[in-house]
C-alpha positions in Angstrom: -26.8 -6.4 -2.4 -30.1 -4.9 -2.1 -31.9 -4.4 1.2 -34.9 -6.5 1.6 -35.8 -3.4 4.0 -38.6 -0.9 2.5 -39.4 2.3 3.6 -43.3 2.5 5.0 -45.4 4.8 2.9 -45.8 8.2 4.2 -49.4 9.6 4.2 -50.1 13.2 5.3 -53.7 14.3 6.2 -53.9 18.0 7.0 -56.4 18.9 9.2 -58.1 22.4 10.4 -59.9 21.6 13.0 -63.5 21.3 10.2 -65.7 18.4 9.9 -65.1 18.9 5.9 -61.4 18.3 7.0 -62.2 15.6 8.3 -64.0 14.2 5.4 -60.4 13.0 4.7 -60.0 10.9 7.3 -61.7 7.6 6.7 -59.9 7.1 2.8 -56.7 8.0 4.6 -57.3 5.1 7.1 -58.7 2.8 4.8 -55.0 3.3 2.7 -53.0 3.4 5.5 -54.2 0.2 6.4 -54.2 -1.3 2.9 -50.5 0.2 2.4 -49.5 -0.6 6.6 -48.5 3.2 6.1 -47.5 6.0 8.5 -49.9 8.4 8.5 -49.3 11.9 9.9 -51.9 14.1 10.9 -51.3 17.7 10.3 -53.0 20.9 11.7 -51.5 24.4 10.5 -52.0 27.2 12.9 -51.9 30.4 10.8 -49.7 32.6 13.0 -51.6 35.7 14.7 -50.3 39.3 13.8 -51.1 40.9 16.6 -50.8 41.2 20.1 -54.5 40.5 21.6 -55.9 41.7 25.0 -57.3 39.9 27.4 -58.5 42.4 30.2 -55.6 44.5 31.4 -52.7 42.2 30.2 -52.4 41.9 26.5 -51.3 38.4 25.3 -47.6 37.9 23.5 -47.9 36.2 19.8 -46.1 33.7 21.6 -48.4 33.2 24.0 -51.3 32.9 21.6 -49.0 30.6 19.0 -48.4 28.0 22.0 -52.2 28.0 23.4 -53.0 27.6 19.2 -50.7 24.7 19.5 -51.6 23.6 22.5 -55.1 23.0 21.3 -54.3 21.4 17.8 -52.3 19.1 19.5 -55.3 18.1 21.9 -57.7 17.8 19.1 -55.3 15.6 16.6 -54.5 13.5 19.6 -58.4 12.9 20.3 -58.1 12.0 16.8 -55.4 9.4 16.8 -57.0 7.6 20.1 -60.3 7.4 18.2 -61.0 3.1 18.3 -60.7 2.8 14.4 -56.7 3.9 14.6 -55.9 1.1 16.8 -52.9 -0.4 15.2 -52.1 2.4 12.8 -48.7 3.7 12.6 -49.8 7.6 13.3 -48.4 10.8 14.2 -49.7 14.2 15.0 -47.9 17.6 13.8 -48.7 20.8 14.1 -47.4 23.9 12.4 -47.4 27.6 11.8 -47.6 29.3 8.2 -49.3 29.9 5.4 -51.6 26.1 5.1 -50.5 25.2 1.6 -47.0 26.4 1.8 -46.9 24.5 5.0 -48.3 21.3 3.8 -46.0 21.5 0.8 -42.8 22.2 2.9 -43.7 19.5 5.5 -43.8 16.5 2.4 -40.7 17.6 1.2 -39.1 17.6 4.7 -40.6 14.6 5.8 -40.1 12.7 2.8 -44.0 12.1 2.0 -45.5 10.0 -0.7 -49.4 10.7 -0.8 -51.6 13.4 0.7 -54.8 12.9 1.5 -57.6 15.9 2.2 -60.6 17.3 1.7 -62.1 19.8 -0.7 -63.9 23.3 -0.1 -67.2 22.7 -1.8 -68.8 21.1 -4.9 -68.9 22.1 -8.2 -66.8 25.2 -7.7 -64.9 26.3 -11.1 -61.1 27.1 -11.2 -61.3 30.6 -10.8 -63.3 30.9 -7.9 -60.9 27.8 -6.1 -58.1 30.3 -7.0 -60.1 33.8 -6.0 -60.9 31.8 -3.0 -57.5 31.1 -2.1 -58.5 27.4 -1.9 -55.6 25.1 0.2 -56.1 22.0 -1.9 -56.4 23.9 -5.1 -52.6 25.3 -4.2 -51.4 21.6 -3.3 -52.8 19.8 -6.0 -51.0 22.5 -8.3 -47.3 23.2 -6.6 -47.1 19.3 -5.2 -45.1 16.7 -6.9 -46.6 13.7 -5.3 -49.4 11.7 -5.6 -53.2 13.5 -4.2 -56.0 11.8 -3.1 -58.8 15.1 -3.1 -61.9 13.7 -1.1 -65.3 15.3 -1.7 -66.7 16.7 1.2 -69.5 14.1 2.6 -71.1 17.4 4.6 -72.2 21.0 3.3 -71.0 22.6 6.4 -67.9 24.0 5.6 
């Protein structure tokens, strides 16, 4: 007998702290509405490689990864409590790693069906995205689910 039960659609929205980022944002809510989706809201910290001083006592990797955390946390929760999420399923993640190998990784782990983000720039040819080491050009071409690429509304990248 089948189960009358479906799984909500997963939607993940990686984030980097940019208003072009966030460009995203507002076609991922209007889906996750439409779809009564769970949307997660990613931020990848690229981890630091090495220790940093501040003053007289340097500061561990560790202790920069968790104050990197710490504030990608804050600023995906500020997010989620923003008036226009009321009543959307949403989560907040944050990560460490390379940005598109991290996105990819996190869809396959977490069993996601659509990404939504933003572009780098307009009118930018293949081979600069690729010189440019450009995180949605790397999703769009190693992902095997569906991308929704949203043209950034600002020029301030």
């Amino acid at each position: 007998m089948e189960s009358d039960v479906r799984r909500k659609t997963r939607i993940l929205v990686p984030l980097d702290g940019s208003k072009l980022a966030e460009d995203a944002l507002g076609e991922a809510l209007i889906l996750g509405k439409a779809l009564k989706a769970e949307i997660t809201l990613l931020h990848v910290v690229q981890i630091p490689e090495d220790v940093i001083g501040q003053g007289a006592t340097p500061i561990s990797i560790d202790e920069q990864w968790q104050a990197q955390r710490g504030r990608a946390l804050q600023y995906l929760t500020d997010i989620r409590n923003r008036p226009e999420w009321t009543g959307v399923a949403t989560q907040v993640a944050v990560e460490s790693g390379n940005p598109a190998e991290v996105i990819l990784d996190y869809c396959r782990r977490h069993d996601i069906d659509r990404i939504v983000m933003s572009t780098r720039g307009r009118g930018r040819t293949r081979l600069k995205l690729w010189a440019l080491g450009s995180v949605a050009y790397k999703v769009v071409h190693a992902a095997d689910r569906t991308i929704v690429l949203i043209r950034p509304m600002s020029d301030n990248e």
